[in-house]
C-alpha positions as a Python dict, from the first residue, in 0.01 Angstrom:
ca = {
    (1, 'X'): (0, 0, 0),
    (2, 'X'): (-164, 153, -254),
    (3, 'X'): (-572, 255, -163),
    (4, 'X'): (-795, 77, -413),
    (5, 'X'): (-1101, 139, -543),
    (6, 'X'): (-1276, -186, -764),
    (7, 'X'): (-1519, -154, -978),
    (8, 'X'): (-1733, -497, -1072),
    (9, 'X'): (-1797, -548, -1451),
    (10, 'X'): (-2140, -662, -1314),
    (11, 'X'): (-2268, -338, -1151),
    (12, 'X'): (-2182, -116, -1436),
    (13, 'X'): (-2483, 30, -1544),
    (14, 'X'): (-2664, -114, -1831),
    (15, 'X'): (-2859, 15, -2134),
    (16, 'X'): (-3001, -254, -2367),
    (17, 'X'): (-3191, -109, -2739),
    (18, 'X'): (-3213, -407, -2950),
    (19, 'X'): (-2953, -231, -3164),
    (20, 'X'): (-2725, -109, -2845),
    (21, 'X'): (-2618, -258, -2534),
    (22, 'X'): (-2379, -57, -2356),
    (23, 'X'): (-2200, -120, -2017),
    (24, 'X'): (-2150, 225, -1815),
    (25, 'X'): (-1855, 216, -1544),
    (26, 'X'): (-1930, 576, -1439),
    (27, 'X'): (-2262, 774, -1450),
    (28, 'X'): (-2395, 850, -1816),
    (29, 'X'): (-2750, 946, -1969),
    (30, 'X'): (-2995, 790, -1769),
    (31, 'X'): (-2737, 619, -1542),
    (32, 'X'): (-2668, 776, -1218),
    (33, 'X'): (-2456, 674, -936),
    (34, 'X'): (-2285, 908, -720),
    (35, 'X'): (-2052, 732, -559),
    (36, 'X'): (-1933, 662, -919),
    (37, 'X'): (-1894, 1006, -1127),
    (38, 'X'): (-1583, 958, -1237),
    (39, 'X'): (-1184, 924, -1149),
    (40, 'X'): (-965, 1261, -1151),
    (41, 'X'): (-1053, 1401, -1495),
    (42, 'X'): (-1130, 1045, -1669),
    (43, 'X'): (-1530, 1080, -1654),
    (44, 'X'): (-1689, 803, -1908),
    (45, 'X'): (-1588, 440, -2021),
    (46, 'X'): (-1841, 275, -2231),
    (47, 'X'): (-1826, -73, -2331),
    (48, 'X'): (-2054, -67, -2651),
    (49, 'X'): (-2160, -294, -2864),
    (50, 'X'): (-2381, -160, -3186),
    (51, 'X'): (-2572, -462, -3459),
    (52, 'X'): (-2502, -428, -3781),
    (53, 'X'): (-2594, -128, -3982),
    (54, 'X'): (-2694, 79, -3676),
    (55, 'X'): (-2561, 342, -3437),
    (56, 'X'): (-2553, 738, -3325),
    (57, 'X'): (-2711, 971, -3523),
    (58, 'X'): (-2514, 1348, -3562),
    (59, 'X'): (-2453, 1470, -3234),
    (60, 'X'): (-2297, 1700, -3041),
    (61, 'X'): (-1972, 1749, -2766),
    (62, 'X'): (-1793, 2018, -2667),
    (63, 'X'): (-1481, 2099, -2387),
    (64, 'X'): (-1401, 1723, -2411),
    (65, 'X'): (-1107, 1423, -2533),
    (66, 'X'): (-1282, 1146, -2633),
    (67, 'X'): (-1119, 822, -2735),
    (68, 'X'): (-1247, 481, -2912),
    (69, 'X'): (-1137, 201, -2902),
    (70, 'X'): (-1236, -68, -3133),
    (71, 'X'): (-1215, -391, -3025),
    (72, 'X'): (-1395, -609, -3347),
    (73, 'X'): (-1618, -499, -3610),
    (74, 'X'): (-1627, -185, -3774),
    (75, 'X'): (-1721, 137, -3668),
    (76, 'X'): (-1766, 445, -3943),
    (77, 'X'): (-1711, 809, -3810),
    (78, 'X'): (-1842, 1190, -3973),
    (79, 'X'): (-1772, 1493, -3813),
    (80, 'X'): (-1798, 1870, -3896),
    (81, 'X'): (-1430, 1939, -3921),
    (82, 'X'): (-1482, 1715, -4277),
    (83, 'X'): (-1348, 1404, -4084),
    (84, 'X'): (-1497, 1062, -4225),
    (85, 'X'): (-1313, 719, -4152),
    (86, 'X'): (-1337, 363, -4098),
    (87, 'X'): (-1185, 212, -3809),
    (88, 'X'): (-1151, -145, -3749),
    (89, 'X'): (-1004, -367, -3470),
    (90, 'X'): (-683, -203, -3347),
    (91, 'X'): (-747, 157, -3462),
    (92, 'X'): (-801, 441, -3218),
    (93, 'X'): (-983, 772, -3263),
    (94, 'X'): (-916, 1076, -3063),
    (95, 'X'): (-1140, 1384, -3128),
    (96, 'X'): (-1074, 1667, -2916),
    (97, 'X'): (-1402, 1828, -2937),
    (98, 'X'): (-1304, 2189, -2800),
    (99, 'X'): (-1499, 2434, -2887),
    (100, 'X'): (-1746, 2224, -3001),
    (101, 'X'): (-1816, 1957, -3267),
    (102, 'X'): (-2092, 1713, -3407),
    (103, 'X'): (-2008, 1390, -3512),
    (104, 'X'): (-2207, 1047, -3590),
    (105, 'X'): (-2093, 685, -3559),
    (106, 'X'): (-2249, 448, -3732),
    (107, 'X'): (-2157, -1, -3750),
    (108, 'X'): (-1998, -5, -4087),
    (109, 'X'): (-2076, -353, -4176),
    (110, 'X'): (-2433, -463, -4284),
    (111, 'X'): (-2309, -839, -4113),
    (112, 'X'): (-2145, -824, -3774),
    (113, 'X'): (-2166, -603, -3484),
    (114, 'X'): (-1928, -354, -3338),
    (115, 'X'): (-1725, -391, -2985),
    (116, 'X'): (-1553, -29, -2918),
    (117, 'X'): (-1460, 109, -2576),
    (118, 'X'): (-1549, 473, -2571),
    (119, 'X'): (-1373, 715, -2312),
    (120, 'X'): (-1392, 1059, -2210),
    (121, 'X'): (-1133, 1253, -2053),
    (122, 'X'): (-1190, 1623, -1896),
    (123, 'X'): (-922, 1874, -2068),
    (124, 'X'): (-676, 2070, -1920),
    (125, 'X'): (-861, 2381, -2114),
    (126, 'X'): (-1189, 2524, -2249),
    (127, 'X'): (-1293, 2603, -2570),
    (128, 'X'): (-980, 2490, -2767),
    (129, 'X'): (-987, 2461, -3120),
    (130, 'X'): (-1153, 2137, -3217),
    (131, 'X'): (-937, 1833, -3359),
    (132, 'X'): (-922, 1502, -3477),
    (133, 'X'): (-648, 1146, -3481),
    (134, 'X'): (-672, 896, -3547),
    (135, 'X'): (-421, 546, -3601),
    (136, 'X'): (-352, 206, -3600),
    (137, 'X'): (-184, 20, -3248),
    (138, 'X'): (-68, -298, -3265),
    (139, 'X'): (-143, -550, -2957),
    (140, 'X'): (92, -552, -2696),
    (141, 'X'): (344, -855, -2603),
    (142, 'X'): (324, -1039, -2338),
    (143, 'X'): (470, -836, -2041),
    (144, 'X'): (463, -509, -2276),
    (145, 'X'): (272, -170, -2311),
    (146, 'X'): (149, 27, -2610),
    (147, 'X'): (133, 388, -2550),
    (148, 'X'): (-179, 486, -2684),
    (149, 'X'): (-278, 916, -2622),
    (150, 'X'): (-47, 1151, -2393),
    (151, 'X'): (15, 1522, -2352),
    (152, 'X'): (264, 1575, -2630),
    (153, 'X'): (175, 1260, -2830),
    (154, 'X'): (552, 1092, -2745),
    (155, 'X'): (603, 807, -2934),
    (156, 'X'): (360, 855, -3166),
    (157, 'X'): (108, 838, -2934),
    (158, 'X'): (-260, 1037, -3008),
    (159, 'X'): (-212, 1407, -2868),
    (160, 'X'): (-495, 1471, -2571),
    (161, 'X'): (-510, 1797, -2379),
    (162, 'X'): (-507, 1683, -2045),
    (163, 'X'): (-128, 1586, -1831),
    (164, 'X'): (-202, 1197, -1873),
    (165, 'X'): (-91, 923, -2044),
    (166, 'X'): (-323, 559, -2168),
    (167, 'X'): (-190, 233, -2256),
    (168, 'X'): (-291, -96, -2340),
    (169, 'X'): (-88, -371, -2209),
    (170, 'X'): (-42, -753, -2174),
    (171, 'X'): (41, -993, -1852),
    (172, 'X'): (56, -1366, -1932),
    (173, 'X'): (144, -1611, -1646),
    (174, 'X'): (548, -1552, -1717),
    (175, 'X'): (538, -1189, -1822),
    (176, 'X'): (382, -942, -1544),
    (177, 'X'): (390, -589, -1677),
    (178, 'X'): (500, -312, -1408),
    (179, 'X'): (424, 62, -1461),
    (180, 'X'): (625, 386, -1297),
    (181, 'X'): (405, 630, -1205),
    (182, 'X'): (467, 944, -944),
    (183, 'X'): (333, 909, -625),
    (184, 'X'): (0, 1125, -588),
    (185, 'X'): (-93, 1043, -883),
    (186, 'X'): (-420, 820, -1023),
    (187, 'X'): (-404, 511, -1193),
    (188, 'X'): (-766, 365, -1343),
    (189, 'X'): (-727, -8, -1485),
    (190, 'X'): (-1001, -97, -1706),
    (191, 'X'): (-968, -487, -1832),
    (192, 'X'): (-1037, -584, -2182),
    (193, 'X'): (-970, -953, -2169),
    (194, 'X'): (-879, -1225, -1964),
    (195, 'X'): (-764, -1178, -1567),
    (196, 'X'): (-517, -938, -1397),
    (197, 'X'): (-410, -973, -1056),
    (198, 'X'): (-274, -611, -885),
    (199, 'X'): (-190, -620, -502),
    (200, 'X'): (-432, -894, -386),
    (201, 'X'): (-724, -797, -617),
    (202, 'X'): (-815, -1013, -900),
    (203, 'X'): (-1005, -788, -1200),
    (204, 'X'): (-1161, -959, -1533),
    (205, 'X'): (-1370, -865, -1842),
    (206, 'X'): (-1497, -536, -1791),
    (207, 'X'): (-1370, -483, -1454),
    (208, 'X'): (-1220, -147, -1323),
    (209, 'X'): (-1000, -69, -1066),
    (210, 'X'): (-862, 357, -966),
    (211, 'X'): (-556, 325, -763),
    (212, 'X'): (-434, 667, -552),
    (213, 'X'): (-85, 554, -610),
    (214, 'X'): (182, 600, -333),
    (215, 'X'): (428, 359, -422),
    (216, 'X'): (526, 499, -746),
    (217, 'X'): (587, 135, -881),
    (218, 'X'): (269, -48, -1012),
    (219, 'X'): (300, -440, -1111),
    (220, 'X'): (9, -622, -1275),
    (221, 'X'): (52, -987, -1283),
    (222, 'X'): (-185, -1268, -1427),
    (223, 'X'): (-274, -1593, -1343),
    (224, 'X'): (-383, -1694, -1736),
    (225, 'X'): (-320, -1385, -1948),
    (226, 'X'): (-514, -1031, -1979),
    (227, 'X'): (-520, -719, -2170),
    (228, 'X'): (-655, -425, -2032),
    (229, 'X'): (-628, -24, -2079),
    (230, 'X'): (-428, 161, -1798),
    (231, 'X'): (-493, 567, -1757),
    (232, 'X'): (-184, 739, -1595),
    (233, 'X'): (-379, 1075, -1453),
    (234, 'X'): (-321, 1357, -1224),
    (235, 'X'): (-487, 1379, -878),
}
């Protein structure tokens, strides 16, 4: 079997603003649990969700591949390399920040609020150059993945500097999805929607689950239907 690790949607931590509330499955800011730093080099989901007209002003990162997801709504990006885009549900942002970068993200519409996923990934290097993707994916099918970021960017995935790989895929009742992965490696399951069942553990909205994968072969099944975002990553 392979050794899990489950993280509730319901002791994430929790920052509320008025114009934020954000759901933290590993430490972040003013959040701090040890026993929850991270998984292998995957160090920060945020579930965020930003009211209308709001959001981050210009900040900095550095040394760091940091992904968005947007889920509904519509989230407006700047950065310093000149970068400045809309993204709206079903786009994905990578910006490698590198060297460094400052960027700001604001809710583009004056009406409804913004649902992203924000992650962070450590990089296999320091002090690259800094760099930005971005693109549309569509939704999985039932029982299918969507390759979302990897190494090399196969498939016309987003390029990240780090030997791992994120999807997003889909398990109804009929369709399970299964996943190869080498043994020794990590596996973090973060759900979007809906309920997915993996080797006796049930997970739902805004649950997490890290898997130190022996078995090689992975199999998510569900009882309804679920989406959720799966990070292939080295021990």
């Amino acid at each position: 079997m392979n050794t899990q690790h489950f993280r509730p949607a319901t002791e994430r931590g929790h920052v509320s603003m008025g114009w934020l509330d954000s759901r933290h499955t590993f430490s972040f800011g003013h959040f701090y649990d040890p026993n929850w730093m991270g998984f292998g080099p995957l160090r920060v989901i945020n579930e965020d969700r930003v009211q209308p007209g709001k959001g981050f002003q210009t900040h900095g990162h550095a040394n760091m591949e940091i992904l968005s997801f947007v889920l509904s709504g519509h989230l407006a990006h700047k950065d310093t390399l000149g970068t400045q885009i809309d993204l709206h549900a079903g786009d994905v942002q990578c910006m490698s920040a590198g060297s460094g970068i400052e960027h700001s993200e604001f809710n583009g519409s004056n009406t409804e609020a913004v649902h992203f996923l924000q992650v962070w990934i450590q990089p296999d290097r320091v002090n690259a150059a800094p760099r930005h993707a971005q693109r549309n994916f569509p939704r999985p099918a039932a029982g299918e993945w969507v390759l979302i970021a990897s190494a090399d960017g196969e498939a016309e995935s987003l390029p990240i500097r780090q030997d791992a790989r994120v999807f997003r895929g889909a398990a109804t009742a009929d369709a399970p999805v299964s996943l190869e992965v080498a043994a020794g490696r990590k596996v973090w399951v973060q759900m979007i929607e809906g309920q997915w069942a993996f080797e006796g553990q049930m997970l739902t909205a805004g649950d997490g689950l890290g898997i130190d994968v022996t078995t090689g072969s992975l199999q998510f099944s569900s009882p309804t239907q679920g989406e959720a975002l799966v990070f292939d990553l080295p021990a």
